[in-house]
C-alpha positions as CSV (number, residue, x, y, z in Angstrom):
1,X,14.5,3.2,-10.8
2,X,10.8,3.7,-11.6
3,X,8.8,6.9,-10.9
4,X,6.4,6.3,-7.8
5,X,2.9,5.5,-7.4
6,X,0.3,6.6,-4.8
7,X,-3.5,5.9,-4.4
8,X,-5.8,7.1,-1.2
9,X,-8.2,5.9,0.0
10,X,-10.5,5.5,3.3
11,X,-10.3,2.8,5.6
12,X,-14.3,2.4,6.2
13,X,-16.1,0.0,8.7
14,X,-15.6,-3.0,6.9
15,X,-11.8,-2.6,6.9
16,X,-12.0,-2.9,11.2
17,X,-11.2,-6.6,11.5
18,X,-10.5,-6.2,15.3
19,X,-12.3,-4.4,18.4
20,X,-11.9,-0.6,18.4
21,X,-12.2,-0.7,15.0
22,X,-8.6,-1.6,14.4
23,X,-7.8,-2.2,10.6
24,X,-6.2,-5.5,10.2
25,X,-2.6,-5.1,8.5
26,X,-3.3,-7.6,5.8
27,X,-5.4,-4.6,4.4
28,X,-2.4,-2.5,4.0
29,X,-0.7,-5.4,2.1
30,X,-3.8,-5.5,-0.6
31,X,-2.7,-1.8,-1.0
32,X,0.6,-2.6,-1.6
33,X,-0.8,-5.4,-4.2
34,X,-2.4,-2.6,-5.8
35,X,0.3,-0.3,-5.9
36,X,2.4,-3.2,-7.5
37,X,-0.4,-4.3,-10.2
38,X,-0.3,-0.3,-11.8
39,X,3.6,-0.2,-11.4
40,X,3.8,-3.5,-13.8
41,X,1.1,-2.4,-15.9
42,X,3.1,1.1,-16.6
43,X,6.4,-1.0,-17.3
44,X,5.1,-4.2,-18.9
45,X,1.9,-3.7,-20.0
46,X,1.0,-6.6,-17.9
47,X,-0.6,-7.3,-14.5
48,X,2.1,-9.6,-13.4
49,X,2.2,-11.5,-10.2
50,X,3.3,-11.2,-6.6
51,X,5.5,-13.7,-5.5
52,X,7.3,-12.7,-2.1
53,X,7.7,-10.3,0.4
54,X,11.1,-9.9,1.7
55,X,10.0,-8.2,4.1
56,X,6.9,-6.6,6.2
57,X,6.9,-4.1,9.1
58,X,3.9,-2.8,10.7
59,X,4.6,0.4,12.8
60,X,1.3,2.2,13.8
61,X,-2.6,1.0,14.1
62,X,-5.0,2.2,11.6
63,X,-9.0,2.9,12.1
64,X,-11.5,3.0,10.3
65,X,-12.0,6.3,9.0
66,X,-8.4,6.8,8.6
67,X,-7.0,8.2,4.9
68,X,-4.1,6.0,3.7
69,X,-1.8,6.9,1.2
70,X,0.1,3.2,-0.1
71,X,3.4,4.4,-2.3
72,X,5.4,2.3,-4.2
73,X,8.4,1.9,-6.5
74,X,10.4,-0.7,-8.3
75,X,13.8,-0.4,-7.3
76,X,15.1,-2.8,-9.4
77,X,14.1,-4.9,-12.9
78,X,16.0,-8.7,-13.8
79,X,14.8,-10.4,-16.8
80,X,10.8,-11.7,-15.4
81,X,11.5,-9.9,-11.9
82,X,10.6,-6.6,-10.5
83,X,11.7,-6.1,-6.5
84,X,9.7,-3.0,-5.0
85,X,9.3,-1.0,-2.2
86,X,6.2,0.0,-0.4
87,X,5.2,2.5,2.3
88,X,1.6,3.2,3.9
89,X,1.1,6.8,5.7
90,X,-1.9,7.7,7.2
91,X,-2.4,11.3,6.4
92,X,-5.9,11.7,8.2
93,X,-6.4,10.3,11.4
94,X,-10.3,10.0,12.4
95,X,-12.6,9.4,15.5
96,X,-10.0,11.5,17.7
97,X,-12.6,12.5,20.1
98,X,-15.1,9.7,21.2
99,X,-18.1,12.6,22.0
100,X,-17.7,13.6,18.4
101,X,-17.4,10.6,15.9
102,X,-16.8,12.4,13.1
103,X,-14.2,14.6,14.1
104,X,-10.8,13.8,12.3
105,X,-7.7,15.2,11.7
106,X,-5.3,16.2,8.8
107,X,-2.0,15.1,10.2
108,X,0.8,17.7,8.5
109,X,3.5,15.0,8.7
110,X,2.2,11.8,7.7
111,X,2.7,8.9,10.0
112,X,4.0,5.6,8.4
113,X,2.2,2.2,9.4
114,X,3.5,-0.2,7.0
115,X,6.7,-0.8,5.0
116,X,7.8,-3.5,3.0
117,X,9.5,-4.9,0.0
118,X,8.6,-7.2,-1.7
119,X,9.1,-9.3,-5.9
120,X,6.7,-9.4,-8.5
121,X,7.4,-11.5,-11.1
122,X,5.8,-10.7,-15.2
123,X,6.7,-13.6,-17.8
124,X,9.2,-12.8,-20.5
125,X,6.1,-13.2,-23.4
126,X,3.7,-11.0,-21.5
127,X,6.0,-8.2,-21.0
128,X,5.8,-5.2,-23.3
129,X,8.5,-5.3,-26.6
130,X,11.2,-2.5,-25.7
């Protein structure tokens, strides 16, 4: 319905929640929350709010030091409603050698961690005149 959106960015050291410096998933959500803040500002003009997730799945652990890519799209637009779809990829996977912390790698298929869908809702008087 809606062209996607991307951003990128690092998970650093105060992402790790967890021992091993596992990232917890909530982070990956606030990416998705950012993703779905720039896809209502490009439609409404507005910053709208996120109401629900329909659903969350978290399929693979992410470090610190790992790139993220969080994509997003509406898929579908009611009168104050937006439902979207999200999707988190690491593309860089760091600290794969514990003798050499700051060796990473560029993975050439991205690996998905986190899907989800989700409703953002942006009130009829905030939304851009069409």
């Amino acid at each position: 319905m809606t062209d996607e959106v991307m951003i990128r960015v690092r998970m650093n050291q105060g992402d790790a929640h967890y021992s091993g410096n596992l990232v917890d998933g909530a982070r990956m959500l606030g990416l998705f929350g950012d993703v779905a803040t720039e896809l209502l500002i490009r439609l409404d003009g507005d910053e709208g709010l996120f109401v629900a997730y329909e659903s969350v799945e978290f399929k693979a652990p992410v470090y610190a030091g790992d790139y993220i890519e969080a994509k997003g799209r509406i898929t579908k637009v009611g009168n104050t409603s937006r439902k979207m779809e999200f999707a988190a990829y690491k593309v860089v996977e760091a600290n794969i050698d514990p003798n050499q912390p700051s060796k990473a790698r560029f993975l050439e298929t991205p690996l998905l961690v986190t899907k989800a869908a989700g409703t953002c809702v942006v009130p009829k008087h905030l939304q851009n005149s069409k």
